[in-house]
ChimeraX commands (.cxc) that place a marker at each C-alpha (Angstrom):
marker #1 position 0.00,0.00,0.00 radius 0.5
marker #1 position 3.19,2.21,0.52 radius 0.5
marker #1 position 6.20,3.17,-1.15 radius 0.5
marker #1 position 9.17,4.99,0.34 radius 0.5
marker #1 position 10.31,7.97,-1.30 radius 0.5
marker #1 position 13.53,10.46,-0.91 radius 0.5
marker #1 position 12.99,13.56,0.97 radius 0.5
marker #1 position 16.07,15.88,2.04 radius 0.5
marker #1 position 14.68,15.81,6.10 radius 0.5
marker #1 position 14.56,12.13,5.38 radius 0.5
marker #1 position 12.62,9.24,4.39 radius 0.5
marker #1 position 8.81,9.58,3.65 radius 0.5
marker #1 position 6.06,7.40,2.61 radius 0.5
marker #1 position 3.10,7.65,-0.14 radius 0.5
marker #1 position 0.36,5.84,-1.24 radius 0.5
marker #1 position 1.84,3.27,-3.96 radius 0.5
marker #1 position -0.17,3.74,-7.48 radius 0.5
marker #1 position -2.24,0.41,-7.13 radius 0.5
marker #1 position -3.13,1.51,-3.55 radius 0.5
marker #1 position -4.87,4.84,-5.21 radius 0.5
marker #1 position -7.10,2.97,-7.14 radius 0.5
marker #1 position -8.62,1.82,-3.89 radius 0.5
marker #1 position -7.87,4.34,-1.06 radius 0.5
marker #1 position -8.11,7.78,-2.77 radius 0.5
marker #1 position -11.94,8.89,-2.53 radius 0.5
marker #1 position -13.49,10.35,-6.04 radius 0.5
marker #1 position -11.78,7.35,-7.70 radius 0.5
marker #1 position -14.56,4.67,-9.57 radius 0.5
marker #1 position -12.83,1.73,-7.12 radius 0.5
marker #1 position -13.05,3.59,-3.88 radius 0.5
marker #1 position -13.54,1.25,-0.96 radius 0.5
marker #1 position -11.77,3.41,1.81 radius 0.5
marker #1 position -14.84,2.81,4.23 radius 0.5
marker #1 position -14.39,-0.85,3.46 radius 0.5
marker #1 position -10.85,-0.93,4.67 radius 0.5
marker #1 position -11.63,0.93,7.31 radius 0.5
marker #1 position -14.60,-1.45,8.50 radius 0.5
marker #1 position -12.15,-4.24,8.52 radius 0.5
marker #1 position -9.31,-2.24,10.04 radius 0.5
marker #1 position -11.77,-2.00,13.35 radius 0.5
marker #1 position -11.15,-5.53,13.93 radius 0.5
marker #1 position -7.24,-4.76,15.09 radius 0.5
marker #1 position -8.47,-5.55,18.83 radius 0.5
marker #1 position -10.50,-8.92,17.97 radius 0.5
marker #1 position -7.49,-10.25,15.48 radius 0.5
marker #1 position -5.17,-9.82,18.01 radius 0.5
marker #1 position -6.80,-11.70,20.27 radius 0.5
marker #1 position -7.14,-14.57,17.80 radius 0.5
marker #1 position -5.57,-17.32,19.97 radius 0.5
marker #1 position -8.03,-16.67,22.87 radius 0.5
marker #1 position -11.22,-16.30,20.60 radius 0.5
marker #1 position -10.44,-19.34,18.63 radius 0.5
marker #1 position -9.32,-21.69,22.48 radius 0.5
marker #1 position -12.86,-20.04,23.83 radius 0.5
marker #1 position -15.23,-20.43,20.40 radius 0.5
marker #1 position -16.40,-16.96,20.93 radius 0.5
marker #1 position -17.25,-14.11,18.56 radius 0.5
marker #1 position -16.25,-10.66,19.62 radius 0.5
marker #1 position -17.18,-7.24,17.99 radius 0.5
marker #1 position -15.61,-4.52,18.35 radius 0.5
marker #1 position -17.73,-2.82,20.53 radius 0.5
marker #1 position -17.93,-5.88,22.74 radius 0.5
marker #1 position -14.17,-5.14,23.29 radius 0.5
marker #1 position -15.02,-1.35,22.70 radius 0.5
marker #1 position -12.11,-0.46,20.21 radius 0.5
marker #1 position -15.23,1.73,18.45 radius 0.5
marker #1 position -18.83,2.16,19.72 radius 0.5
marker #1 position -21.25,0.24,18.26 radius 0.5
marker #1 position -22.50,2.89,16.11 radius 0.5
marker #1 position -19.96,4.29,14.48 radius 0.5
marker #1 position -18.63,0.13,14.14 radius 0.5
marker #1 position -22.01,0.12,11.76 radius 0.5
marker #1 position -22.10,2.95,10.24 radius 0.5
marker #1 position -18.56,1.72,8.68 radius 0.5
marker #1 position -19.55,-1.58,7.87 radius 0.5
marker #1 position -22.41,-0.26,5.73 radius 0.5
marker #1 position -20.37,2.72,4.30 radius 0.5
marker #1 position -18.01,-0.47,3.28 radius 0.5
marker #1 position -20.72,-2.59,1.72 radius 0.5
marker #1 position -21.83,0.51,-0.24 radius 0.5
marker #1 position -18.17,0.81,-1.56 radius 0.5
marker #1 position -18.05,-2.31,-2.45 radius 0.5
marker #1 position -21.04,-2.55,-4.45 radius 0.5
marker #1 position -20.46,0.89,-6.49 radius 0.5
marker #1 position -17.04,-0.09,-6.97 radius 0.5
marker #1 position -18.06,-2.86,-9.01 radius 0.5
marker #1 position -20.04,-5.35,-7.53 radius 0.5
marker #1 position -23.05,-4.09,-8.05 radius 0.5
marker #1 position -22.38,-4.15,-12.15 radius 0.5
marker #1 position -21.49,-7.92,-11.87 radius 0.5
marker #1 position -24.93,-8.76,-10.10 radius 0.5
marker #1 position -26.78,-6.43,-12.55 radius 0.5
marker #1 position -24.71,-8.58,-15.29 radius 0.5
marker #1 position -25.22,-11.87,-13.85 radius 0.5
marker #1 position -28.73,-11.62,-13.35 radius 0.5
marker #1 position -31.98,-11.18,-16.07 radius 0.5
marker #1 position -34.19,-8.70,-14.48 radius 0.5
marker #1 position -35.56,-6.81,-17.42 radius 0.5
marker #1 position -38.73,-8.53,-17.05 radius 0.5
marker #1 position -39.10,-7.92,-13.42 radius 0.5
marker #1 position -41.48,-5.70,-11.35 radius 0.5
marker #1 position -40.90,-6.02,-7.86 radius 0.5
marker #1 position -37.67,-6.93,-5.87 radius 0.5
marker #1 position -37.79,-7.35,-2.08 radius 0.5
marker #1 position -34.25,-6.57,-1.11 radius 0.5
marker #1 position -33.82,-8.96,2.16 radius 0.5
marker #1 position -31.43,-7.28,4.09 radius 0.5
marker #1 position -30.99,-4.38,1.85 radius 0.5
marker #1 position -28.92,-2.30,4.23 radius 0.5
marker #1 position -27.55,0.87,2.47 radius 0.5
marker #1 position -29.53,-0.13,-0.70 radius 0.5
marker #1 position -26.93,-0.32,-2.91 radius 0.5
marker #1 position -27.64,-3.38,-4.82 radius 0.5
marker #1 position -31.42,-1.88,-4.76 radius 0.5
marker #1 position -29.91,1.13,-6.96 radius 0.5
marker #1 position -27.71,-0.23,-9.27 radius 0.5
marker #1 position -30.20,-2.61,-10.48 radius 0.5
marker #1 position -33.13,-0.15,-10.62 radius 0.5
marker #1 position -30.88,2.03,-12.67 radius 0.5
marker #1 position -30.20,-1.29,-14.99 radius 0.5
marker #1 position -33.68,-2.57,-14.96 radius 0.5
marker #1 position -35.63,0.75,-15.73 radius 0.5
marker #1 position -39.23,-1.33,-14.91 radius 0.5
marker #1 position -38.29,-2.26,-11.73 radius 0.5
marker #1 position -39.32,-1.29,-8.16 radius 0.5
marker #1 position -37.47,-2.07,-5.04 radius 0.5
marker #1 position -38.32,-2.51,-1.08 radius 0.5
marker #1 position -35.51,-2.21,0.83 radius 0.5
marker #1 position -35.68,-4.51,3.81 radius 0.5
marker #1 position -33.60,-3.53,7.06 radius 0.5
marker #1 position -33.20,-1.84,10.46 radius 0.5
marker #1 position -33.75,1.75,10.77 radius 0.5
marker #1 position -30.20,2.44,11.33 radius 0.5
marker #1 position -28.66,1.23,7.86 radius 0.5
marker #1 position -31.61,2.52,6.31 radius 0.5
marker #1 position -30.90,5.93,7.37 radius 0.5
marker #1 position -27.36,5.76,5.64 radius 0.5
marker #1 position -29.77,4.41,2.51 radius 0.5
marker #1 position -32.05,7.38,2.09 radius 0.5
marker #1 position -29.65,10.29,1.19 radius 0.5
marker #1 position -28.51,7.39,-1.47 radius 0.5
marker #1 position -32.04,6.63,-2.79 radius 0.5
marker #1 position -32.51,10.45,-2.80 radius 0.5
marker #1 position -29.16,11.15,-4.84 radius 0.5
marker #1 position -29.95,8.67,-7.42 radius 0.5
marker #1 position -33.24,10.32,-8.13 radius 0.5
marker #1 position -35.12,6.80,-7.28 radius 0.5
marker #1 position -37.79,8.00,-4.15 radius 0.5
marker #1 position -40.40,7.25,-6.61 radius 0.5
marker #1 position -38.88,3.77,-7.23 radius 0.5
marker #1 position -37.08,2.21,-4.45 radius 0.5
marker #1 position -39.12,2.27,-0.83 radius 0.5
marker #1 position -37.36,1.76,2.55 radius 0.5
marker #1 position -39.15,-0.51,5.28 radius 0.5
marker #1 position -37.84,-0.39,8.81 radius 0.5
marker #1 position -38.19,-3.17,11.25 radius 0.5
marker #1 position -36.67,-6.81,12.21 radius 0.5
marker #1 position -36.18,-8.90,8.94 radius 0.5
marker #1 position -37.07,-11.88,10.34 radius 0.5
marker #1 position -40.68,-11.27,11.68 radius 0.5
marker #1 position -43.08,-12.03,9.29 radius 0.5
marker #1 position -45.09,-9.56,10.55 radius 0.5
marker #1 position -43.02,-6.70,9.24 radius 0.5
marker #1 position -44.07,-7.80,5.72 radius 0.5
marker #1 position -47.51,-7.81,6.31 radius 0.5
marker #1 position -48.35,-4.51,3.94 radius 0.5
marker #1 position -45.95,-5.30,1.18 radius 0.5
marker #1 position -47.53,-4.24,-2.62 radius 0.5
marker #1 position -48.81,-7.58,-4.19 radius 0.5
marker #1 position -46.81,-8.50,-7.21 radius 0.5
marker #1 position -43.01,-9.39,-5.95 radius 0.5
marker #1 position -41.91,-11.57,-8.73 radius 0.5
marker #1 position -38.02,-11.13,-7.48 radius 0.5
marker #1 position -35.70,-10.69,-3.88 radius 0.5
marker #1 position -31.93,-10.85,-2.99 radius 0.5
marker #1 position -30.29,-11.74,-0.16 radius 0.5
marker #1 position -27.06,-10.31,-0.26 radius 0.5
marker #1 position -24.02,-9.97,2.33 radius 0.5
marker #1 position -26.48,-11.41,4.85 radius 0.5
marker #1 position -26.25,-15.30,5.03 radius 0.5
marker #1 position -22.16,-14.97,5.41 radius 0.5
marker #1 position -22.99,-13.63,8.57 radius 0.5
marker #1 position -26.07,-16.28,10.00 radius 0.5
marker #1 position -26.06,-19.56,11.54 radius 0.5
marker #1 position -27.96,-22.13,9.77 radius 0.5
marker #1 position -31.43,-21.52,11.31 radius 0.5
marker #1 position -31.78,-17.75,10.58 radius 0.5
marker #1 position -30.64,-18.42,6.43 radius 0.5
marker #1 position -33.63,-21.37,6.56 radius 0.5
marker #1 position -35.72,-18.83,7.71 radius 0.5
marker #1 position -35.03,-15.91,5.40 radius 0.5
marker #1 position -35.16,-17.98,2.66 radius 0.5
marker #1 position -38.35,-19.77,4.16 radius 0.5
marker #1 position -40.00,-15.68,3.95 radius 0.5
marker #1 position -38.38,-15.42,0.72 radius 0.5
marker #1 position -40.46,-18.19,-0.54 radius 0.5
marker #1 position -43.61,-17.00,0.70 radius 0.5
marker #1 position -43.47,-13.70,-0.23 radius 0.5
marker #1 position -42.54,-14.41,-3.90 radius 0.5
marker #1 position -45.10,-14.74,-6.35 radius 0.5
marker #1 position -45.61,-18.10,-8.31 radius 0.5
marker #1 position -42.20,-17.82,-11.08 radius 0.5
marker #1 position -40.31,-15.16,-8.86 radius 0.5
marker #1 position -36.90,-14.82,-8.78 radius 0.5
marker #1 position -34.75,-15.51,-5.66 radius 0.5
marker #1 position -31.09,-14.56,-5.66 radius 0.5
marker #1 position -28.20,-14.57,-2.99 radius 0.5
marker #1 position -25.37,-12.97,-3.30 radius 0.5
marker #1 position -22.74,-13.88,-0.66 radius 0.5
marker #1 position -19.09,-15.10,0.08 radius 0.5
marker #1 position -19.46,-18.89,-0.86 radius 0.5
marker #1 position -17.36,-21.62,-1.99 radius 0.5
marker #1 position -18.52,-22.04,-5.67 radius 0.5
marker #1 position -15.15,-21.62,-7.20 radius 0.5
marker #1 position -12.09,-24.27,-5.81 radius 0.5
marker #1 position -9.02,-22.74,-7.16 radius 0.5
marker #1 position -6.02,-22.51,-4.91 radius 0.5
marker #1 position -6.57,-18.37,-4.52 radius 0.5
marker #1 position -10.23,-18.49,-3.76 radius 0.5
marker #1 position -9.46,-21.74,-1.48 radius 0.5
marker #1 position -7.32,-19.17,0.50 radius 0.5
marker #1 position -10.19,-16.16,0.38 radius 0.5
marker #1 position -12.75,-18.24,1.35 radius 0.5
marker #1 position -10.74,-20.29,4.21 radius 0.5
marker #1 position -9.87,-16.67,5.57 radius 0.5
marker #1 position -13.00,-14.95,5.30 radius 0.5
marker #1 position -14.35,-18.22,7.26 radius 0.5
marker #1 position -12.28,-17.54,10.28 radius 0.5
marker #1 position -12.94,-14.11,10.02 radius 0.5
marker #1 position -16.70,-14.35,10.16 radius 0.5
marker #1 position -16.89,-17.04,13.11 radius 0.5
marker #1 position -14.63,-14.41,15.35 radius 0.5
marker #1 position -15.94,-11.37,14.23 radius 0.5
marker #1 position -19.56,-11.57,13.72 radius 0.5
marker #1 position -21.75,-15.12,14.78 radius 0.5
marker #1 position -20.44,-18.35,15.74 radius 0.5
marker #1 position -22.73,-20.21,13.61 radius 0.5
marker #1 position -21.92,-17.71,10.55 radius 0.5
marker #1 position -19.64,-19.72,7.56 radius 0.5
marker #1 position -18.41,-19.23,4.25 radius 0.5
marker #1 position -20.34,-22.35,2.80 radius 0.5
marker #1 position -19.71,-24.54,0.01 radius 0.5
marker #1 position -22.46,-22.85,-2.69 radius 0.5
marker #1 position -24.53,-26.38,-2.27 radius 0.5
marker #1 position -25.39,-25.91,1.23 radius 0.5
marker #1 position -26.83,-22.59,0.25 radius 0.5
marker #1 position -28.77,-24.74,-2.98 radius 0.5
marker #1 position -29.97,-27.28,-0.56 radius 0.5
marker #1 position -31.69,-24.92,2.02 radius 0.5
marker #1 position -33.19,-23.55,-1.08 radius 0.5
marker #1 position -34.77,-26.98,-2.09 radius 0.5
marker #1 position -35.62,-27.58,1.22 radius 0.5
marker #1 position -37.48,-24.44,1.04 radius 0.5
marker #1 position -39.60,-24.59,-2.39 radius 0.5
marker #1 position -37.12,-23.33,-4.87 radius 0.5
marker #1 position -36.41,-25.23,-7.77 radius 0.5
marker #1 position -33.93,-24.36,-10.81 radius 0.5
marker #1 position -31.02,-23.90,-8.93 radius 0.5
marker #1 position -27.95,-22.50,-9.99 radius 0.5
marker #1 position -24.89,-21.30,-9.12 radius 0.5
marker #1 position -22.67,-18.62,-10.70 radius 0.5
marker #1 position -19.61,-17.74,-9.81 radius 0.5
marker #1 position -18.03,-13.60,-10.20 radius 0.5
marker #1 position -15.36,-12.25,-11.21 radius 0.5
marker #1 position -15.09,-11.12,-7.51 radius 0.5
marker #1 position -14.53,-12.28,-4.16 radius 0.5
marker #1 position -18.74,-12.57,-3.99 radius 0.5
marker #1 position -20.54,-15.12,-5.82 radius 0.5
marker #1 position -24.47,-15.43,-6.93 radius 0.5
marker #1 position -26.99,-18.47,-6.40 radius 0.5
marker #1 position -30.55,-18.35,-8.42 radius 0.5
marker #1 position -33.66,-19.99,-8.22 radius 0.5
marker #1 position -37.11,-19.79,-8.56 radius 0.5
marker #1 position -40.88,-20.47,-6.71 radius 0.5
marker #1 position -42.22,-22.74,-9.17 radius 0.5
marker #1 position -45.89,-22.48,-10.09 radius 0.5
marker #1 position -49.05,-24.43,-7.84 radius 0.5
marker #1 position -49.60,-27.68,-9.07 radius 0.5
marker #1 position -53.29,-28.03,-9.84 radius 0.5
marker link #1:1,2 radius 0.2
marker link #1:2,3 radius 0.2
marker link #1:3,4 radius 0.2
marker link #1:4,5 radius 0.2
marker link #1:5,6 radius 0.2
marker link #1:6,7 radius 0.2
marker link #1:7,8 radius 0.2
marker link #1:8,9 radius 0.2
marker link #1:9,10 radius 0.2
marker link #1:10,11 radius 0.2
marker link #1:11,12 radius 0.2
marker link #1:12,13 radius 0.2
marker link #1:13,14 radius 0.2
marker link #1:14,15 radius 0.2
marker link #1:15,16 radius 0.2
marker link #1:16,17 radius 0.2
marker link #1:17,18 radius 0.2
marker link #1:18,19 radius 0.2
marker link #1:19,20 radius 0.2
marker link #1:20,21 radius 0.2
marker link #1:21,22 radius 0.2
marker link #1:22,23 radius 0.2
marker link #1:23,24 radius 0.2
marker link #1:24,25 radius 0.2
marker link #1:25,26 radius 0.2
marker link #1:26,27 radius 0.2
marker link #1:27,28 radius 0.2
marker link #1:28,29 radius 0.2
marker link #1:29,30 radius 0.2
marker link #1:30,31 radius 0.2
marker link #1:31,32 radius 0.2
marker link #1:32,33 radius 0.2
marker link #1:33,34 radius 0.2
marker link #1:34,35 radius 0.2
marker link #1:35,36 radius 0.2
marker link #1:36,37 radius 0.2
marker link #1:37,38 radius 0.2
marker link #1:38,39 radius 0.2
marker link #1:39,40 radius 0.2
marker link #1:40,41 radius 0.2
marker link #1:41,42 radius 0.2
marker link #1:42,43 radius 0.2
marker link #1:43,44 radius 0.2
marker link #1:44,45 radius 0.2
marker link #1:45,46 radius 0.2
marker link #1:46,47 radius 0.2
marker link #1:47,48 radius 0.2
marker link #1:48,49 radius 0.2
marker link #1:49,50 radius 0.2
marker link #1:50,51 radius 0.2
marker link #1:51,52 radius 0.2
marker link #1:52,53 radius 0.2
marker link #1:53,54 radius 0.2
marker link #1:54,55 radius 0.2
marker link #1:55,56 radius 0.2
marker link #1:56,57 radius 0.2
marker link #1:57,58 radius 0.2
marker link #1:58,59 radius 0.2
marker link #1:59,60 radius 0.2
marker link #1:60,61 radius 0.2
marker link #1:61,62 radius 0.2
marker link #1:62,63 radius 0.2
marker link #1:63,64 radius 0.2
marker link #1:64,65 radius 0.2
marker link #1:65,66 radius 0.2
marker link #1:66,67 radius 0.2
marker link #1:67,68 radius 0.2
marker link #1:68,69 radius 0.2
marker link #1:69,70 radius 0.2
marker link #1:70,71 radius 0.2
marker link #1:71,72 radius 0.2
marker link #1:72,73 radius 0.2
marker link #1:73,74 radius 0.2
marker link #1:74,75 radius 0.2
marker link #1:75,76 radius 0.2
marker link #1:76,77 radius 0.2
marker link #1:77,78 radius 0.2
marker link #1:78,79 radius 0.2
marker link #1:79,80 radius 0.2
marker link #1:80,81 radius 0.2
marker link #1:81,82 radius 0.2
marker link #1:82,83 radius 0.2
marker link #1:83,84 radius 0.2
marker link #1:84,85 radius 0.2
marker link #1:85,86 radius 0.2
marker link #1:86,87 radius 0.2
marker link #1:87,88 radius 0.2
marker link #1:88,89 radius 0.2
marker link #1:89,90 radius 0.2
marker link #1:90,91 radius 0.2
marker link #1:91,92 radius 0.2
marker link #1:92,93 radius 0.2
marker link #1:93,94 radius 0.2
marker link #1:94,95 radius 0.2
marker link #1:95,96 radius 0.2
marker link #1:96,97 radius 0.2
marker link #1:97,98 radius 0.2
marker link #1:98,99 radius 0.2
marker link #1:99,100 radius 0.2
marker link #1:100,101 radius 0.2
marker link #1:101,102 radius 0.2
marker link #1:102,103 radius 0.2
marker link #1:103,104 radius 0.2
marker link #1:104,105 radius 0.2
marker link #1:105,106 radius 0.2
marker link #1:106,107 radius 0.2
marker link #1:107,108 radius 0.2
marker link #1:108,109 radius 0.2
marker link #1:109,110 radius 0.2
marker link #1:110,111 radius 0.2
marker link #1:111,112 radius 0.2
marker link #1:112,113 radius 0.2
marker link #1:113,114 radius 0.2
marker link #1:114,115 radius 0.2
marker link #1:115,116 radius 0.2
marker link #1:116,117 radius 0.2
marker link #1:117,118 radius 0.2
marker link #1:118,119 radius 0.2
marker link #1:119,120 radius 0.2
marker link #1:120,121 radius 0.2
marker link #1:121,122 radius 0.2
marker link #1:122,123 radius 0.2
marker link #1:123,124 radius 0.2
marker link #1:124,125 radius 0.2
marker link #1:125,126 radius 0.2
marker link #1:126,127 radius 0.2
marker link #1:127,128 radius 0.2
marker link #1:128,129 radius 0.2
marker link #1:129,130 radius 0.2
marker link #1:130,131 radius 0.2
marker link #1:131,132 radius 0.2
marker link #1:132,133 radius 0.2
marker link #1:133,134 radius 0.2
marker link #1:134,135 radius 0.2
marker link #1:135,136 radius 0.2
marker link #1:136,137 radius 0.2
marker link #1:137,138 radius 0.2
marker link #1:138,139 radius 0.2
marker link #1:139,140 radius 0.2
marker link #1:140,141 radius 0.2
marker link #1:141,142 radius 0.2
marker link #1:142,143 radius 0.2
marker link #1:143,144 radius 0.2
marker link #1:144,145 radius 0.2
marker link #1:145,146 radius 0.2
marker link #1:146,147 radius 0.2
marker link #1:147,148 radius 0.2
marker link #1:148,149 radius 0.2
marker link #1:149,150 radius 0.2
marker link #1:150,151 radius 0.2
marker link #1:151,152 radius 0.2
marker link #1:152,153 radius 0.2
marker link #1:153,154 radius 0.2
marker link #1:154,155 radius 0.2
marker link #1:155,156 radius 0.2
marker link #1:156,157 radius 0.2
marker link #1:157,158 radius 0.2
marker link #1:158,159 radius 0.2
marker link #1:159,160 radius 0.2
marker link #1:160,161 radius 0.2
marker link #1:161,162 radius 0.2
marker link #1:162,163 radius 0.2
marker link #1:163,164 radius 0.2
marker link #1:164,165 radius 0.2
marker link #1:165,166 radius 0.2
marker link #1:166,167 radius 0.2
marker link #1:167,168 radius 0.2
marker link #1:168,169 radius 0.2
marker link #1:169,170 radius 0.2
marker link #1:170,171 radius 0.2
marker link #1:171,172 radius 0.2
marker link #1:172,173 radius 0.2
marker link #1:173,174 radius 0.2
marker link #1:174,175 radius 0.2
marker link #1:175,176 radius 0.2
marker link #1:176,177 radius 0.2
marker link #1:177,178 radius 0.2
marker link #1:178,179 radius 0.2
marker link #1:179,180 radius 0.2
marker link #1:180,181 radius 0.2
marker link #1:181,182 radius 0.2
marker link #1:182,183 radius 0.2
marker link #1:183,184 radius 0.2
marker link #1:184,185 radius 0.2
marker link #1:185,186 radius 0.2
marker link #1:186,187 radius 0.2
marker link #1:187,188 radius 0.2
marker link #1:188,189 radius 0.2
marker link #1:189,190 radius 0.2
marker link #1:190,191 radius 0.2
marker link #1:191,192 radius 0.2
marker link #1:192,193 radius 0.2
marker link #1:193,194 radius 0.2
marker link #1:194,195 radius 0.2
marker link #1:195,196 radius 0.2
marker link #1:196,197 radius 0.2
marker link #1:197,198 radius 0.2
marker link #1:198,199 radius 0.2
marker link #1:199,200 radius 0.2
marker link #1:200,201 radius 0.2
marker link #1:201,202 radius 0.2
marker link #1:202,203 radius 0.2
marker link #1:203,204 radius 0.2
marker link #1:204,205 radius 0.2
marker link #1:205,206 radius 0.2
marker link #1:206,207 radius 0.2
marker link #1:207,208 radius 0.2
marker link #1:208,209 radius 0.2
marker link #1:209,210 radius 0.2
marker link #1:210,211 radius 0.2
marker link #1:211,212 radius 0.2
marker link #1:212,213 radius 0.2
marker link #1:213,214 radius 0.2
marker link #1:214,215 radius 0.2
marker link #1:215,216 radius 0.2
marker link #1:216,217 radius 0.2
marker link #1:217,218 radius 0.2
marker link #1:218,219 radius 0.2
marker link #1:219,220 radius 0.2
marker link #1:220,221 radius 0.2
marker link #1:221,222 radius 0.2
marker link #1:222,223 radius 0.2
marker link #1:223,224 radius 0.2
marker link #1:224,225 radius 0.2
marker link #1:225,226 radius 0.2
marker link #1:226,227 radius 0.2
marker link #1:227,228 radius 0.2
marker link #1:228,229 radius 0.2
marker link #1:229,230 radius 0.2
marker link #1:230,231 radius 0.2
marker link #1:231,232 radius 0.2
marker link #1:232,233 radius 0.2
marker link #1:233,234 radius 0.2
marker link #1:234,235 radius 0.2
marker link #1:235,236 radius 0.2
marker link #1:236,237 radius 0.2
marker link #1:237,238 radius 0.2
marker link #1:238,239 radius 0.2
marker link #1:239,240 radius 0.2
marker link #1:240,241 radius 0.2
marker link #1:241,242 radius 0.2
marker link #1:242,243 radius 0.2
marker link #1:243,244 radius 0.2
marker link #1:244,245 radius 0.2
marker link #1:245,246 radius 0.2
marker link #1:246,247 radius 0.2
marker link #1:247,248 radius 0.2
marker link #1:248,249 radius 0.2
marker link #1:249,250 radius 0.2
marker link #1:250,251 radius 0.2
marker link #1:251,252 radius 0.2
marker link #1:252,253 radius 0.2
marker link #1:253,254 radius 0.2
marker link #1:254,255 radius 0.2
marker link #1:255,256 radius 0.2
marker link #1:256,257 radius 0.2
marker link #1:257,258 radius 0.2
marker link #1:258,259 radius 0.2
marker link #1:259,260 radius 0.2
marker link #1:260,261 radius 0.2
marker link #1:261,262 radius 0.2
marker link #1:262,263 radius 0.2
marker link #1:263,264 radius 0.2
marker link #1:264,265 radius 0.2
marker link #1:265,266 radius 0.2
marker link #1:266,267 radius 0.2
marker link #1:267,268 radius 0.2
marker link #1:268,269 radius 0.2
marker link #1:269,270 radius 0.2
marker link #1:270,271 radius 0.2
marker link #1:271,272 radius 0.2
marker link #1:272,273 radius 0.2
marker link #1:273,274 radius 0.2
marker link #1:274,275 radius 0.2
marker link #1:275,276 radius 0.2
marker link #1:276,277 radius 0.2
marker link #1:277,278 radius 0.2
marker link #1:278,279 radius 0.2
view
């Protein structure tokens, strides 16, 4: 990320070219707030030995190297870099959604993915599902992209299926994405049990996650650290899966047509679909 260079008081250090790509904001693969979400885990990595000898998770405002909203506030800042710096193209590619009406964005946080595939998909609406606190960092965004009239936010806890009680009829898609890295088994059967019954008959389902779908000897080592990462930092029960774990709690929920397809990017992307009633 550095690179020494000559100075007559002595030595000094700059960003190296590659680095400015990435750290320098204004540039099109900005994900400062990204590095800066993972560089609040300096307390829980260095504690590594104890966390892994205990089997516990610890955030970093459990340890309080930053409070708990400002540790959030990063981590959805990050997401959003990731996904404008070119993430969000690669799901807009890797999915069909010009025939789509409705996506139910599980999880939406910021609303990034929400955005860039509204502003693909020119047909589509989006609900953003989430707390209230990510989807107050997702309203200036909504608002910038000119999409208020497109894309609504809807506050509450994802998992009660309550909360989706007054949803507009007609949701013939919804993504999970950057959520089921992060859940133990029971809460990704769940979300994709909602998922299910929320979709109309043919409706889309997509999730977008860190999962092993691609076994070469680079994204072996990604996925093996990103693993460890999530089980200290985050849930216990949370994994980077093999991508047919993910395809078999889909079956076991309803979906049929299952596919995997692997990015260009650390992320990969799992369809299916609700199949029609029989009869």
């Amino acid at each position: 990320l550095l690179q020494g260079r000559p100075q007559p008081e002595g030595p000094a250090y700059e960003l190296a070219d590659e680095a400015r790509r990435f750290l320098l904001p204004g540039s099109a693969d900005y994900v400062g707030n990204l590095v800066l979400h993972i560089t609040n885990y300096w307390h829980t990595w260095g504690n590594l030995d104890r966390l892994v000898l205990e089997g516990r998770t610890e955030l970093p405002f459990h340890n309080r190297y930053t409070g708990e909203a400002e540790y959030w506030s990063d981590y959805m800042a990050g997401q959003h870099d990731r996904a404008v710096a070119g993430q969000g193209h690669h799901l807009a590619q890797a999915v069909d959604l010009s025939e789509r009406e409705l996506l139910l964005d599980l999880g939406g946080g910021a609303g990034s993915y929400s955005i860039v595939l509204c502003e693909a998909n020119p047909e589509l609406r989006a609900v953003v599902i989430d707390a209230p606190e990510p989807l107050a960092i997702a309203e200036p965004l909504v608002a910038e992209a000119e999409l208020e009239d497109r894309i609504e936010l809807l506050a509450g806890d994802l998992f009660d299926p309550d909360l989706y009680a007054d949803l507009p009829d007609g949701a013939d898609a919804a993504l999970i994405s950057g959520v089921v890295l992060i859940k133990p088994e029971a809460a990704c059967r769940t979300l994709f049990g909602l998922a299910h019954a929320m979709l109309d008959e043919s409706g889309l389902m997509i999730v977008q996650d860190f999962m092993r779908l691609d076994e070469s000897p680079r994204r072996r080592f990604l996925d093996t650290m990103m693993d460890l990462f999530v089980l200290i930092g985050f849930d216990p029960g949370s994994a980077d899966r093999p991508g047919e774990v993910y395809e078999a709690w889909l079956a076991d929920a309803g979906f049929v047509d299952i596919s995997g397809i692997p990015l260009p990017t650390q992320l990969a992307v799992i369809t299916a679909e609700k199949p029609p009633t029989v009869g």
